[in-house]
N, C-alpha and C positions, 0 to 999 in steps of 0.2 A: 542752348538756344531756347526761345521763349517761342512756345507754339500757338498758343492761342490764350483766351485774357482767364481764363482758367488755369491754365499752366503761371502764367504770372503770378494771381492771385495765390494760387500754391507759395510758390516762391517765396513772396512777400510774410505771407504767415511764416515759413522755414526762418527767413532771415530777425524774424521780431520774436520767437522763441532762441533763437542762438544769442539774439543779443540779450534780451531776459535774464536767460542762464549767464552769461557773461555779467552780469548786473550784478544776479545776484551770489556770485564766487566770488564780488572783488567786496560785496559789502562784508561779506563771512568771514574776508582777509582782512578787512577794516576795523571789524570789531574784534579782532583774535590779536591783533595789536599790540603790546605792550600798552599802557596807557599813562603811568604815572613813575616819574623818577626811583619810587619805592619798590617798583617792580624789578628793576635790573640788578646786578651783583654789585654789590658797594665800589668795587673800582674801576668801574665802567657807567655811574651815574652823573656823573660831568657832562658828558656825551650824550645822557639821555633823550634830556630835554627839546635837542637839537635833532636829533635821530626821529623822535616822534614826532615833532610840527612837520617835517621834511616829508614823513609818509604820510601821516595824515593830509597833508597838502596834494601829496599825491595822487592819494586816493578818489581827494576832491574830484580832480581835475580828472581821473577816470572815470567817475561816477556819471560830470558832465556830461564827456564825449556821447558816453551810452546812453545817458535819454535823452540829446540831440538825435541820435541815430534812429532811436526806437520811436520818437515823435512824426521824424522825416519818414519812417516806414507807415506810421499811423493815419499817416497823413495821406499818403500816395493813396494807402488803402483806402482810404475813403475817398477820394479823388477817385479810383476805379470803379469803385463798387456800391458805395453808400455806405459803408457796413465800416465801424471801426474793430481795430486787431483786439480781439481778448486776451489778455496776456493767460499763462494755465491753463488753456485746451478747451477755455469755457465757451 
């Protein structure tokens, strides 16, 4: 339960470093990827090309979700406070 608009404001920070760090493990999974047909073992490069658009699209699409998320937090926050979220403890 939310006690007072200091305890909110808490909150708000907690929830836009969680998503941060969620940002950025999915970008570190992003570029740790496979990337190019050459990468795979010759009898499973058929499949490659298809395997990579497929996550990379994925990723897209998680990437999105998370700075919709972190903007709507950014957003509140300054709607409360005046002050936008520093993302890094800055």
């Amino acid at each position: 339960m939310i006690a007072s608009r200091a305890h909110l404001i808490e909150r708000l920070h907690q929830a836009a470093e969680a998503e941060h760090s969620l940002c950025c493990q999915y970008l570190y999974a992003a570029f740790s990827l496979r990337r190019m047909a050459a990468d795979f073992p010759a009898e499973s490069r058929g499949d490659a090309a298809e395997l990579v658009m497929t996550a990379t699209q994925g990723w897209a699409n998680v990437k999105d979700n998370v700075t919709k998320t972190y903007a709507k937090l950014s957003n509140v926050t300054l709607d409360i406070t005046g002050l936008r979220i520093e993302m890094l403890g800055k």
